[in-house]
C-alpha positions in Angstrom: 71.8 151.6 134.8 70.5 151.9 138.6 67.9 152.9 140.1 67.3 155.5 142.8 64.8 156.1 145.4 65.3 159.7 147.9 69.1 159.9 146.5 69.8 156.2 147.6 70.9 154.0 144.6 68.8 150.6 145.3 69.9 148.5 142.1 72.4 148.4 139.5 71.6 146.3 136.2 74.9 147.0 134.0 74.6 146.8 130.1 74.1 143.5 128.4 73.2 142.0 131.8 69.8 142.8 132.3 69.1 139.6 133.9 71.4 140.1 136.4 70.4 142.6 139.1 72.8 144.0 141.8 71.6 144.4 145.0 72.9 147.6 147.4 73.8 145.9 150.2 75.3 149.0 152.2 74.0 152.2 153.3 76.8 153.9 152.5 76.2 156.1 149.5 80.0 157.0 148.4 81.4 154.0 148.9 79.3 151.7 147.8 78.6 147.5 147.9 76.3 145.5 145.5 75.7 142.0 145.5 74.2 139.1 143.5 73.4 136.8 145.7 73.0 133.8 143.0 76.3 134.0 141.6 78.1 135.3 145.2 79.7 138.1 143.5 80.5 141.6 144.6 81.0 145.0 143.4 82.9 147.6 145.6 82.9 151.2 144.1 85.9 153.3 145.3 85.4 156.6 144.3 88.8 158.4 144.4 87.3 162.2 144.7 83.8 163.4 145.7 83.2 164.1 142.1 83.3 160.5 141.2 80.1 158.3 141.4 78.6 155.2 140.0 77.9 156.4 136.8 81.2 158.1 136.0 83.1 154.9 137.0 81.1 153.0 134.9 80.8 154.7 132.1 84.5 155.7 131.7 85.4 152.0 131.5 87.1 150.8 128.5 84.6 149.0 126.1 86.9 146.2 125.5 87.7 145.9 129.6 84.1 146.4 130.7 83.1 143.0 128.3 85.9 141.2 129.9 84.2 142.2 133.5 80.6 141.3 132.2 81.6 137.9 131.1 83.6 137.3 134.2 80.5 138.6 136.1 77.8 136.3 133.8 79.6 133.5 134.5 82.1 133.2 137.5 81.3 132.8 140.7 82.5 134.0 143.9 83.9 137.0 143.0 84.8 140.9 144.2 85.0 143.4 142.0 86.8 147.0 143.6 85.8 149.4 140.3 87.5 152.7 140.8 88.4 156.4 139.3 90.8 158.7 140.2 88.6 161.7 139.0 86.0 162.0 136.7 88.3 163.0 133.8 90.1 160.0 133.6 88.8 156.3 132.2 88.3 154.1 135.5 89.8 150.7 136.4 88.8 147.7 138.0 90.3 144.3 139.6 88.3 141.2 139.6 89.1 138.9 142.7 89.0 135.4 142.0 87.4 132.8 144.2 86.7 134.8 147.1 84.2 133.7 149.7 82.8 136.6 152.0 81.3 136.1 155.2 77.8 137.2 156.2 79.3 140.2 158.0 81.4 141.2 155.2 78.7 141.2 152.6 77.6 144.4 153.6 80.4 146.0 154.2 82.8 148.1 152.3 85.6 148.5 154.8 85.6 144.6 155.5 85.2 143.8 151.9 88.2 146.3 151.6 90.3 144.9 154.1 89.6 141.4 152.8 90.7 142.3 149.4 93.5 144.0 150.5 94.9 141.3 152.9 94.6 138.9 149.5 96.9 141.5 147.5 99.4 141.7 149.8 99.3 137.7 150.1 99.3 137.8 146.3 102.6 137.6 143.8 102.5 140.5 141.4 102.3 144.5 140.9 99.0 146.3 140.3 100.4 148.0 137.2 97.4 149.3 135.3 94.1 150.1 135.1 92.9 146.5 134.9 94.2 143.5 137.0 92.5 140.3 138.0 94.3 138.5 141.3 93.8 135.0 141.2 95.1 132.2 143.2 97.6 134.5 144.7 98.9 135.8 141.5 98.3 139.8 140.1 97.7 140.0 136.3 97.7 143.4 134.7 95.3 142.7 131.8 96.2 146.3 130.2 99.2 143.7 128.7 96.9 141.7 127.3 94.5 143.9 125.7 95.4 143.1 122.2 94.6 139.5 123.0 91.3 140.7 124.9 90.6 142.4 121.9 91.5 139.8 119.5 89.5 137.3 121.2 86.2 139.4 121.0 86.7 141.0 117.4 84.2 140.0 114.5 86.9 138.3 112.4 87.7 135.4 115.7 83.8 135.3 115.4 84.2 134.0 111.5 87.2 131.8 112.2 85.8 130.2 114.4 82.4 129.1 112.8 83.9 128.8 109.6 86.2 126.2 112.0 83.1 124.5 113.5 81.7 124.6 109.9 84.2 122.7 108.3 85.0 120.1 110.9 81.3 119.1 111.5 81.6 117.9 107.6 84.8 116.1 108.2 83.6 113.8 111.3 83.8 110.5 110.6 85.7 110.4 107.4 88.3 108.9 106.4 91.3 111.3 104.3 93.3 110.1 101.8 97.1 108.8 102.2 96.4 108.1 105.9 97.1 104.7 106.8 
């Protein structure tokens, strides 16, 4: 998951995106900043108590929640990602800021990072209500309400539908159907 040299976490590669490497970008080893620079997104770690760290956060992540952020973080740009845990007991949260362009300074630090998320909450319309929220375009969405959809759109039987869709209308193109005049 990352990699660590002298007790100083260097990399993180999350699951499924191997080709997609994270970059520390702080030295700061609680509160930590990584970066890929290609796609100009961020991940803050705010660990709530000392026991918390990287791994905990990461790994007590809903499945279904933790896909959502890998897709957002394969294929959106310009984001920051605050991942966090209260303790170590508990199954972490995250909120994915859209559309957020960091300065040079702020790259490579948490506390501006923080303070420039923060200012766009409190710009934002919304409540943080659950363990997952995205704020985009000024606007908080609590995606805990939309799990069943989240779920629904990544369970095997959406997967059939929807080539058995692509299936059946590739045979249709171009033909004509009775009684339509």
């Amino acid at each position: 998951m990352y990699e660590q040299f002298e007790d100083k976490v260097l990399q993180l590669t999350l699951h499924d995106l191997e080709e997609i490497v994270f970059e520390q970008t702080n030295m700061n080893y609680r509160y930590v900043v990584f970066a890929d620079y290609e796609r100009n997104n961020f991940i803050i770690f705010t660990p709530k108590t000392s026991k918390c760290n990287i791994q905990t956060i990461v790994t007590k992540t809903d499945p279904i929640a933790y896909e959502y952020l890998l897709d957002n973080l394969e294929y959106e740009e310009n984001l920051v990602v605050e991942w966090y845990q209260d303790n170590e007991e508990e199954t972490s949260g995250y909120t994915i800021y859209f559309d957020v362009n960091l300065t040079d300074s702020e790259k490579v630090s948490y506390l501006k990072i923080k303070d420039r998320i923060d200012n766009i909450a409190e710009d934002s319309v919304g409540e943080f209500l659950g363990l997952y929220n995205e704020v985009y375009r000024n606007f908080i969405v609590n995606l805990d309400e939309t799990v069943d959809f989240v779920e629904y759109l990544y369970s095997e039987e959406l997967g059939d539908y929807v080539e058995d869709f692509d299936d059946d209308s590739k045979d249709n193109i171009g033909e004509d159907t009775e009684g339509d005049n």
